[in-house]
Backbone as CSV, one residue per row, in Angstrom:
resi,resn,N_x,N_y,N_z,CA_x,CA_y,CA_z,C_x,C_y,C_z
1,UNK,13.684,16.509,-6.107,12.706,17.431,-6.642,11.316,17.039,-6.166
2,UNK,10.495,18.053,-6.349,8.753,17.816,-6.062,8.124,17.990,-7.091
3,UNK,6.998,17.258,-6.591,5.627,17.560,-7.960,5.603,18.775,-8.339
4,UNK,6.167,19.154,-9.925,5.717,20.360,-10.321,4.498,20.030,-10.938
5,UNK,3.381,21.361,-10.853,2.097,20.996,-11.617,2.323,21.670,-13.324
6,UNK,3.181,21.705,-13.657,3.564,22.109,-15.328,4.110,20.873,-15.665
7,UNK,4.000,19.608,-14.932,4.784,18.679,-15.417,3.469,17.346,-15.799
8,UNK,2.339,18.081,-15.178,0.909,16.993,-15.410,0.292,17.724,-16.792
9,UNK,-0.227,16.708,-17.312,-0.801,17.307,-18.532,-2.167,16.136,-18.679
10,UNK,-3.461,16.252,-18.484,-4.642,15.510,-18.957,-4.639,15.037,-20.781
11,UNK,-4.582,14.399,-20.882,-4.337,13.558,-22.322,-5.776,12.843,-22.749
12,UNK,-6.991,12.565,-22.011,-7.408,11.758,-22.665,-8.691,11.502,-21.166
13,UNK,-9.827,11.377,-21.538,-10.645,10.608,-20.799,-12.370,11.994,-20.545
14,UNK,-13.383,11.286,-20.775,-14.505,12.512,-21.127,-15.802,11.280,-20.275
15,UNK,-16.476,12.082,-20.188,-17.848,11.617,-19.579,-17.339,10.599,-17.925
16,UNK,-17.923,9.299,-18.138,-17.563,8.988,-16.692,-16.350,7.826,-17.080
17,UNK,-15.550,7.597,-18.079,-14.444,7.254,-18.276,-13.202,7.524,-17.207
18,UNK,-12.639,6.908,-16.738,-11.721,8.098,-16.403,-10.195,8.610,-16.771
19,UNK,-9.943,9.422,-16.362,-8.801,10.208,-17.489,-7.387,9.207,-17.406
20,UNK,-6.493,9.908,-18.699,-5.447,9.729,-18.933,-4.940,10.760,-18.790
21,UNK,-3.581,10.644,-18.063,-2.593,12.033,-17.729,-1.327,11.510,-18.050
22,UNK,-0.651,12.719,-18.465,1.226,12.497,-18.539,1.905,13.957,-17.449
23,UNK,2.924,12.657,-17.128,4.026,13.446,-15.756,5.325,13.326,-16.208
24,UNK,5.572,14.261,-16.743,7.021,14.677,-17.491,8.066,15.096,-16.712
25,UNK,8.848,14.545,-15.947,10.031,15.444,-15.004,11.130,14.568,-14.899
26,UNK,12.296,14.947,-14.669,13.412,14.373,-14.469,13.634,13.229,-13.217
27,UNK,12.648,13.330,-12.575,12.438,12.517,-11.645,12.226,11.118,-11.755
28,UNK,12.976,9.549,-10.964,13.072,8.529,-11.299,11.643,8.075,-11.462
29,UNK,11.147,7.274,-12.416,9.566,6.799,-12.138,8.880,6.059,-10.755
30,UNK,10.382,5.357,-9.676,9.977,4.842,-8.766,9.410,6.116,-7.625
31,UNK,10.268,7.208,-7.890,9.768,8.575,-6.776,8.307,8.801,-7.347
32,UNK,7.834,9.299,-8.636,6.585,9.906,-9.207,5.926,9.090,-8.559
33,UNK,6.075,7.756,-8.475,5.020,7.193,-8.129,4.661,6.710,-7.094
34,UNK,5.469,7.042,-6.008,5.528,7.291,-4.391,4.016,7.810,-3.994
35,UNK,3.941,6.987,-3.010,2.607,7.849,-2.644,2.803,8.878,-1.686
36,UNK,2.168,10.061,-2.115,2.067,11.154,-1.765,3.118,12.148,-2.377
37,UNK,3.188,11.735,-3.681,4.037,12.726,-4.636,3.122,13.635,-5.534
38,UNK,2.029,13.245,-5.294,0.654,13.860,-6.261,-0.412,14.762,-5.373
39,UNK,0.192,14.704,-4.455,-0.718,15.505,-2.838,-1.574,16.557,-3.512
40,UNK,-0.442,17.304,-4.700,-1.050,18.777,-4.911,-1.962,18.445,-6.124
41,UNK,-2.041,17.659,-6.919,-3.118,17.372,-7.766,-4.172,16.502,-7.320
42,UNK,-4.267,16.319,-5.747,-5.384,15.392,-5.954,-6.880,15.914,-6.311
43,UNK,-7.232,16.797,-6.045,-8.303,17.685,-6.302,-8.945,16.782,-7.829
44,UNK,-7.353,17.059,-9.264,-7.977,16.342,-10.004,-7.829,14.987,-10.280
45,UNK,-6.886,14.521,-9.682,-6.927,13.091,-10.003,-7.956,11.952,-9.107
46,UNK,-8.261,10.606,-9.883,-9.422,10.289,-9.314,-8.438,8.367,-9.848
47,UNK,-9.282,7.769,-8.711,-8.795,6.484,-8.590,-9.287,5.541,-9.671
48,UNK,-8.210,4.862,-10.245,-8.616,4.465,-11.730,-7.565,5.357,-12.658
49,UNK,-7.772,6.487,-12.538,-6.622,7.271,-13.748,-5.472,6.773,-13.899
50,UNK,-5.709,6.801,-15.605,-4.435,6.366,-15.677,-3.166,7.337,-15.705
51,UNK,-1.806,7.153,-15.222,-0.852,8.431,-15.472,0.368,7.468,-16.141
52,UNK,0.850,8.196,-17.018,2.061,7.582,-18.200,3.207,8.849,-17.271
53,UNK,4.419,7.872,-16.878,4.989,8.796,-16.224,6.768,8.571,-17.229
54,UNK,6.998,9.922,-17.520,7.929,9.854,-18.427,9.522,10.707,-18.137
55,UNK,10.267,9.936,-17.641,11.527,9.890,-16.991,12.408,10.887,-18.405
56,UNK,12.481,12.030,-18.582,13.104,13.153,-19.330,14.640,12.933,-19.209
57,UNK,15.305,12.447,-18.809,16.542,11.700,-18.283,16.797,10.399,-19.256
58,UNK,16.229,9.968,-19.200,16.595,8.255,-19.450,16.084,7.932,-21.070
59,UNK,15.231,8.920,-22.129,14.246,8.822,-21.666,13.271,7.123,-21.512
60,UNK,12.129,7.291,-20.527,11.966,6.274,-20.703,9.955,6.044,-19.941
61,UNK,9.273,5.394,-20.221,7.817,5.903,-19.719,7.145,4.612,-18.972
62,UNK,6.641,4.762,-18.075,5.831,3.666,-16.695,4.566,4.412,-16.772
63,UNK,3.864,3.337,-17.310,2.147,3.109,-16.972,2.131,3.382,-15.824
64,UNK,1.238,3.832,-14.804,0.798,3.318,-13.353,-0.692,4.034,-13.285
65,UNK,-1.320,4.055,-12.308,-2.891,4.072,-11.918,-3.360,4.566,-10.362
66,UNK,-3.806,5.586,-10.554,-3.917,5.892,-8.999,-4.971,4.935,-8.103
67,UNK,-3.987,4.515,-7.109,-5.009,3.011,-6.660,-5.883,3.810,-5.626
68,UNK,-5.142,4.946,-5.041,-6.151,5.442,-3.414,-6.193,6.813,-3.845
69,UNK,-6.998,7.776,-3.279,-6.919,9.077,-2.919,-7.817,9.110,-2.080
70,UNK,-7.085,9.680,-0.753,-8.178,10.065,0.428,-7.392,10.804,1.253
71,UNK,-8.077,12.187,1.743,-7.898,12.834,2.110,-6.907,13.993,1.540
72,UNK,-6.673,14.255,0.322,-5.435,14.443,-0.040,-4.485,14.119,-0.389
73,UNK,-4.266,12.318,-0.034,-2.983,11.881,-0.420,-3.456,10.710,-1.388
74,UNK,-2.648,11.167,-2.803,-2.809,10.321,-3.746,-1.375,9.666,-3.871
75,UNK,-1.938,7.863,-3.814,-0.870,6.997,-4.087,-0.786,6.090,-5.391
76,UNK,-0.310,6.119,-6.266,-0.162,4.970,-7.509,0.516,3.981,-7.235
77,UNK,0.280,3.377,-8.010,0.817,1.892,-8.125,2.038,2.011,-8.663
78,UNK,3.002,0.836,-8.578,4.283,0.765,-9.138,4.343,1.129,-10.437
79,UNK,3.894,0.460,-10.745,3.487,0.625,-12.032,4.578,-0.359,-13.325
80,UNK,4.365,-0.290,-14.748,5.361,-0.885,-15.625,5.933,-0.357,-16.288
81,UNK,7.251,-0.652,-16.698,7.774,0.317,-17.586,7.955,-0.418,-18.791
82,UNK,7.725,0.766,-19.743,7.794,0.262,-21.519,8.620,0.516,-22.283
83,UNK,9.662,-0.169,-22.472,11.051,-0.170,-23.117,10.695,-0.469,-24.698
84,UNK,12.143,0.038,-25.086,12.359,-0.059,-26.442,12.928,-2.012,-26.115
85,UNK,12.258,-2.922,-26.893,13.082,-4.318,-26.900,13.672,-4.635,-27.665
């Protein structure tokens, strides 16, 4: 599957803070966070944001942070995932 944009949702972040987003799709958290899986949102995403990416499957949710955006291609970090322990 690809980045759907019904699957980003802005959660959190105002003035020069920068935002919190959630990425809801069935997709493994290691793909979401592939760089260049966010191509079509880079417009709004900005380096520093944080994105909570939440595996609808499993379920199960990974912190990560967009480390680059240039030119269009936004890449995050691996990021961590936060289990029930």
């Amino acid at each position: 599957m690809a980045f759907s944009r019904s699957g980003l949702s802005r959660i959190g972040g105002s003035g020069d803070a920068n935002a919190v987003w959630v990425y809801s799709s069935t997709e493994a958290p290691a793909t979401v966070a592939g760089s260049g899986f966010f191509n079509d949102a880079s417009a709004e995403l900005t380096v520093g944001d944080v994105v909570l990416i939440v595996d609808t499957d499993a379920p199960a949710v990974t912190v990560s942070f967009v480390i680059s955006n240039s030119a269009g291609v936004v890449d995050l970090a691996s990021g961590t995932a936060v289990g029930n322990v």
